[in-house]
C-alpha positions as CSV (number, residue, x, y, z in Angstrom):
1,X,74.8,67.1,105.4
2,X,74.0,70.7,104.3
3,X,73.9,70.4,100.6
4,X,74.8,74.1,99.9
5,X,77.3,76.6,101.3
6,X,77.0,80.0,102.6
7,X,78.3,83.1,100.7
8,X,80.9,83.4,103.0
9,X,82.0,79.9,103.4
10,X,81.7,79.8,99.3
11,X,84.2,83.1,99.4
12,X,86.6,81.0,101.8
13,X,86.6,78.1,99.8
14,X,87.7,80.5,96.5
15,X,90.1,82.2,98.3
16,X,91.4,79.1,99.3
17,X,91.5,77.3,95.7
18,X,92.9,81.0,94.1
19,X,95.5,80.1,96.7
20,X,96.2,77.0,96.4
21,X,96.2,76.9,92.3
22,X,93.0,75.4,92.2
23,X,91.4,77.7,90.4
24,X,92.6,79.5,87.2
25,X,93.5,83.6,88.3
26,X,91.5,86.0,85.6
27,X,94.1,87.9,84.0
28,X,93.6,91.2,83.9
29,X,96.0,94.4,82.3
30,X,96.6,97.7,83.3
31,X,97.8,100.5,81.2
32,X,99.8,103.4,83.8
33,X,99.8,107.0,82.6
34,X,103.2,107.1,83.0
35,X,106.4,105.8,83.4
36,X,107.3,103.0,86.7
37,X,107.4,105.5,89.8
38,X,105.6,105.8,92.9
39,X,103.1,107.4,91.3
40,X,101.4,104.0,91.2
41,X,103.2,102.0,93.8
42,X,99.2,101.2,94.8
43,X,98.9,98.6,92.2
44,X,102.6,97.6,92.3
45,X,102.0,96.6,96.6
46,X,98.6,95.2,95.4
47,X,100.5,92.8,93.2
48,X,103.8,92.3,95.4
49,X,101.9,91.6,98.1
50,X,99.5,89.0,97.0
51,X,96.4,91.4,97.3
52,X,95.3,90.7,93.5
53,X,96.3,87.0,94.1
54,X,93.8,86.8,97.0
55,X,91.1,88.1,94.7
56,X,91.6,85.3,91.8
57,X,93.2,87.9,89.5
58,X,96.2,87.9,87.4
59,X,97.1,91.9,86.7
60,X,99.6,92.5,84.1
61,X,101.0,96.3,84.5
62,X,102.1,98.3,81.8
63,X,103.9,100.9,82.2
64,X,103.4,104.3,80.1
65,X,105.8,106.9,79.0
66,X,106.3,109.9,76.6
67,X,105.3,108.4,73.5
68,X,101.9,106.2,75.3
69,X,98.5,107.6,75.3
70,X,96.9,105.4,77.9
71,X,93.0,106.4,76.6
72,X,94.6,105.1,72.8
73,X,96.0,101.8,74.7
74,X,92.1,101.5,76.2
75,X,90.7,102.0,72.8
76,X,92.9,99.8,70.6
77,X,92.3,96.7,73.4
78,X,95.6,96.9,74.8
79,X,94.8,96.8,78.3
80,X,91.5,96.5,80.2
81,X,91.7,99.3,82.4
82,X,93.8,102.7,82.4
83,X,95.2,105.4,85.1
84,X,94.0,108.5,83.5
85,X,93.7,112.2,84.5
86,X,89.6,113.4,84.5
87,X,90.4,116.1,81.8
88,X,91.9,114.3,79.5
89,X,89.7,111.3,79.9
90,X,86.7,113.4,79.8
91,X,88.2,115.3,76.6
92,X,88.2,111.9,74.4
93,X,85.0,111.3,76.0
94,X,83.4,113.7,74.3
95,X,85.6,113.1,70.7
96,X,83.6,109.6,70.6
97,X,85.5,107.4,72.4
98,X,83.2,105.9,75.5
99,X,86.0,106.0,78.6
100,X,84.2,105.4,82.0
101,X,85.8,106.3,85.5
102,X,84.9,103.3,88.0
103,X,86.8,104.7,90.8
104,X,89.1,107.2,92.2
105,X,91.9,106.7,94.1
106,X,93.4,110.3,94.5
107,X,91.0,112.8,96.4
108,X,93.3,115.8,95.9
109,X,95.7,117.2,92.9
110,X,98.9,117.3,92.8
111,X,98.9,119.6,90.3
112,X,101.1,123.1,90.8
113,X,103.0,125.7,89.1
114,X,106.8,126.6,91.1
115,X,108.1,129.5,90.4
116,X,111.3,131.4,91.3
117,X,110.5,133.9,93.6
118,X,113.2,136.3,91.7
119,X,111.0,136.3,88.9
120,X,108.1,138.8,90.8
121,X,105.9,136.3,90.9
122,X,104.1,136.7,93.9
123,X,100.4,136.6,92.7
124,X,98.9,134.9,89.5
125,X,95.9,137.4,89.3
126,X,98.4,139.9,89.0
127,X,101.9,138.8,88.9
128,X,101.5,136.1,85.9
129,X,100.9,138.6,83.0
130,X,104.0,139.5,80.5
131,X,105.6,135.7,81.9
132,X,107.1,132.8,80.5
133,X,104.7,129.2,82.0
134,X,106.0,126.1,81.4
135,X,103.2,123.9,80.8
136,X,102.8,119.9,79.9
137,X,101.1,118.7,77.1
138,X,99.3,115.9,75.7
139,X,96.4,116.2,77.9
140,X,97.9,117.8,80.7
141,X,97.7,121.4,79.6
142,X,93.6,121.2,80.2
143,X,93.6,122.6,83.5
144,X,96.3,125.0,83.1
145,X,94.2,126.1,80.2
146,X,91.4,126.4,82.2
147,X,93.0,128.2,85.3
148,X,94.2,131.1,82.8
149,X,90.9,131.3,80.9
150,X,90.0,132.0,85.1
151,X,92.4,134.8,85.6
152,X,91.2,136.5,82.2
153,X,94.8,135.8,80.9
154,X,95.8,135.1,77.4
155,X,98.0,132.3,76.3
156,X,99.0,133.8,72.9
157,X,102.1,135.8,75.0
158,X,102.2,140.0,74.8
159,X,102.5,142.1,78.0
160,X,98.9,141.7,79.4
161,X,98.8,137.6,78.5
162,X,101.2,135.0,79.3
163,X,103.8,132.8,77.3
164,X,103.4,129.2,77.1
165,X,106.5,126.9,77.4
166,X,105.8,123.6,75.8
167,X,107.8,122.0,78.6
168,X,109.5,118.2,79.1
169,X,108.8,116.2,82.1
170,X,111.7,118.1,83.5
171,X,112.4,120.9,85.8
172,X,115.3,122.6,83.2
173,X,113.1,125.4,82.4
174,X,113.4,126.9,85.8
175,X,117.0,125.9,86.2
176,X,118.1,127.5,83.2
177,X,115.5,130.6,84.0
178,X,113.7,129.9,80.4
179,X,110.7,130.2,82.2
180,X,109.5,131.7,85.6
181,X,107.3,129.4,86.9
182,X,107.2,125.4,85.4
183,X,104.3,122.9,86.2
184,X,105.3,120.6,89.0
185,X,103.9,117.6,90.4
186,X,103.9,117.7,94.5
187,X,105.1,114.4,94.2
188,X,107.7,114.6,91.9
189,X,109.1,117.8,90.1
190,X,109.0,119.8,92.7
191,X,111.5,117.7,94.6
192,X,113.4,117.6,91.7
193,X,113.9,121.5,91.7
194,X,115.1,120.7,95.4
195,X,117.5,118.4,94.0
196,X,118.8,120.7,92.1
197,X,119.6,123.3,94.8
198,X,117.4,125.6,94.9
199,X,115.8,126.3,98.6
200,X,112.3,126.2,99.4
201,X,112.5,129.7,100.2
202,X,113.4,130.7,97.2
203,X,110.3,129.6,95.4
204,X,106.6,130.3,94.9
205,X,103.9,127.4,94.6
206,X,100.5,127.6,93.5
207,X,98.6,124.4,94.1
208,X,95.8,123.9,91.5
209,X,93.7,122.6,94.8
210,X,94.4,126.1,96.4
211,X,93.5,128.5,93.1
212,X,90.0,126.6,93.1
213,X,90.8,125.0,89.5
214,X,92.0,121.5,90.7
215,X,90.2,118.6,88.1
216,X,90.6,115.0,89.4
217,X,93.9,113.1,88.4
218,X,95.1,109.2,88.7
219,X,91.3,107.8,88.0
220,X,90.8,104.4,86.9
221,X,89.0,104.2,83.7
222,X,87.2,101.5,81.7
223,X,85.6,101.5,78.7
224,X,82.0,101.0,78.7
225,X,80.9,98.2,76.4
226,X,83.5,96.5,79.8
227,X,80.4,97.4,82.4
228,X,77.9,95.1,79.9
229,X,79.5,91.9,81.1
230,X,79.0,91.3,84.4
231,X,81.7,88.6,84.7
232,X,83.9,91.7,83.9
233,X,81.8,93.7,86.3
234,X,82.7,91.2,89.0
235,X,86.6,91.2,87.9
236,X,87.1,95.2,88.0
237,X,85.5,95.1,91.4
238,X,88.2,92.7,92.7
239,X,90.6,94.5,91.1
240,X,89.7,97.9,92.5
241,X,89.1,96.5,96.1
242,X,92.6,95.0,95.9
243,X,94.4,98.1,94.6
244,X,92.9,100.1,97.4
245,X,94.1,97.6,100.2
246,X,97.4,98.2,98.2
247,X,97.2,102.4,98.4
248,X,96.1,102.1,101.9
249,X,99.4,100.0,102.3
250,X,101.1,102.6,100.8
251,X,100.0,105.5,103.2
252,X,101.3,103.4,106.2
253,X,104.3,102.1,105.0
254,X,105.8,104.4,102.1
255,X,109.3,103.3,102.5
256,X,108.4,99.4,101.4
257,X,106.3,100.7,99.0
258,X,109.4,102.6,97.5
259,X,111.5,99.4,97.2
260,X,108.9,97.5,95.7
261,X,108.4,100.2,93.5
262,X,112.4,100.2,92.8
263,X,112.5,96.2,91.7
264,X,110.1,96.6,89.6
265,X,111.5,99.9,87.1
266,X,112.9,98.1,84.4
267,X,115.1,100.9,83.7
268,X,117.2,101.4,86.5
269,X,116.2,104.8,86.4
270,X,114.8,105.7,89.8
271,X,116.4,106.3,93.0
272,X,115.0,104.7,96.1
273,X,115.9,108.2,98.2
274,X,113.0,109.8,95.3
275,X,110.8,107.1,95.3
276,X,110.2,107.5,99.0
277,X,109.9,111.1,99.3
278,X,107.3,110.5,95.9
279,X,105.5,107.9,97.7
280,X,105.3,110.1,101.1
281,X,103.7,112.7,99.3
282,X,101.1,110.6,97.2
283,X,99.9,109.1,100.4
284,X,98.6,113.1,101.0
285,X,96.5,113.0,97.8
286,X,94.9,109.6,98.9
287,X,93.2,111.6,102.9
288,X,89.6,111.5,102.4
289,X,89.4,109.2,99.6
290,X,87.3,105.8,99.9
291,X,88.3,104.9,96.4
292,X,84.6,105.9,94.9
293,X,84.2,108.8,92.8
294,X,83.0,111.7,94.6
295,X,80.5,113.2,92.8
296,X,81.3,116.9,94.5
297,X,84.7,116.4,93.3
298,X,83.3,115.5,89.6
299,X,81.2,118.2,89.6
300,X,84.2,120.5,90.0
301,X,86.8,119.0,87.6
302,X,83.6,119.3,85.0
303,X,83.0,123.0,86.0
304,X,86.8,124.1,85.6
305,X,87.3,122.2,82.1
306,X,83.6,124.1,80.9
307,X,85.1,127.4,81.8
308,X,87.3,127.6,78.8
309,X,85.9,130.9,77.4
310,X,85.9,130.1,73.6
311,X,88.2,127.2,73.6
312,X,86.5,125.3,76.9
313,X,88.4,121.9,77.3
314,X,84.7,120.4,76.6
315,X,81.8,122.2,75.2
316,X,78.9,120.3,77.2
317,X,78.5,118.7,80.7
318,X,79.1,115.0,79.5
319,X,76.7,112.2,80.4
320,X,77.7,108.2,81.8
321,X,81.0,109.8,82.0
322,X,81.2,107.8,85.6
323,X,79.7,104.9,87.6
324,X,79.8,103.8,91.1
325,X,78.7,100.3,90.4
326,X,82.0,98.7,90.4
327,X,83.2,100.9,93.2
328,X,79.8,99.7,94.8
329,X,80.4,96.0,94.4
330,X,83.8,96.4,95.8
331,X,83.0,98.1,98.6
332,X,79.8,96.6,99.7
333,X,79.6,95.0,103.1
């Protein structure tokens, strides 16, 4: 009798005890940027559909909201890992706290600005000046920042700069014309401002990705001192292996990822008619992406965020801001 097994007959033989409740799960919690929506129906199918079960974990998911900072969550030891957008991530990063991407789930931003065509706005190089932006907050201004340091454009307001809206996560700035274009999610606002009536043809997009200023959104970040145990090492792998299986679940069936999306808002609030057209257009910002960082992509989000003039959303390139060695392990053949 063979008197050890072989790695993949020992992997069988977990799978089988996680399974069968032989083995204790590792629990595991993750802090969402925002509030229950397709936005992260990834790890919701991972969970409903056993994938986080078949890697012995036991993920707890917390869902965000307007008064949540998901890098404070991180750094008070409220959860174990965070969804996060690169700039603001990278922005506490270099205020002291030591946030880590270990993977990247969205290739492409779904970052724009919609405007009413109505308004004249038909280029932002020269359109944009003596105009009212609605812009987010709380970490999501950074690129918009960025983009208009770009154009040479002022945020202070006055005929040759532009006027900043400190707008909701809502689309009534445009309704009610306070603004002429409002920052839009392709996944979310902007069919919102559909919704609401208003015809495609009567609006103007610009898609961060298309201007050249897009930064990464929707990574999956860790805190560092994490990385130095590598039973934790082992346990973030598992969990971003089985959260990509979920996404790639997602892209092929978006509808079932809608419902399961639906039982689990505790609030009631969301439709499943949204919730499907959200999840439709998130499976667009997953093409290309294997779930490891790009570094290209990196690169790019650092560049636009340094390119703040004066005010730069960082002041230096920052260093161990990103590792592939979970994303590594989780992928490895």
């Amino acid at each position: 009798m063979k008197k050890f097994l072989t790695g993949t007959t020992l992997s069988a033989a977990c799978a089988i005890g996680f399974a069968s409740g032989a083995f204790a799960a590792d629990d595991l919690s993750l802090q969402l940027k925002w509030v229950t929506q397709a936005q992260f129906a990834g790890y919701y199918v991972a969970k409903d559909k056993g994938f986080y079960d078949e890697e012995g974990l036991n993920v707890t998911i917390k869902p965000g909201g307007p008064d949540i900072a998901p890098v404070q969550v991180l750094a008070g030891g409220g959860a174990d890992v965070t969804i996060e957008w690169m700039p603001a991530a990278l922005a506490a990063r270099e205020k002291g706290l030591p946030i880590v991407n270990i993977a990247q789930p969205f290739k492409k931003s779904g970052m724009m600005l919609t405007c009413l065509k109505e308004s004249g706005v038909a280029d932002p190089k020269s359109d944009f000046k003596g105009k009212t932006l609605g812009v987010w907050f709380s970490g999501n201004e950074y690129p918009f920042l960025s983009w208009m340091n770009h154009l040479g454009l002022s945020t202070d307001g006055g005929a040759d700069g532009v006027t900043v809206l400190k707008q909701g996560f809502n689309v009534d700035p445009l309704l009610q014309k306070q603004a002429a274009c409002i920052s839009t999610m392709t996944y979310n606002e902007y069919g919102q401002v559909l919704d609401a009536g208003i015809k495609p043809e009567d609006l103007v997009n610009f898609k961060y990705d298309d201007q050249g200023v897009a930064t990464l959104e929707d990574g999956i970040y860790v805190l560092e001192e994490k990385l130095k145990d590598p039973a934790m090492e082992d346990k973030l792998a598992r969990f971003v292996r089985a959260s990509m299986k979920g996404w790639n679940y997602v892209k092929e069936h978006p509808e079932e990822a809608a419902e399961i999306v639906i039982e689990n808002d505790e609030t009631g609030a969301q439709t499943l008619e949204h919730q499907t057209y959200m999840a439709t257009e998130i499976a667009k910002l997953l093409e290309g992406s294997t779930g490891a960082l790009d570094e290209a992509d990196y690169q790019r989000t650092v560049a636009t965020l340094l390119s703040g003039g004066s005010d730069p959303v960082i002041s230096k390139e920052p260093a161990g801001a990103w590792t592939h060695a979970v994303s590594d392990k989780a992928f490895a053949q």
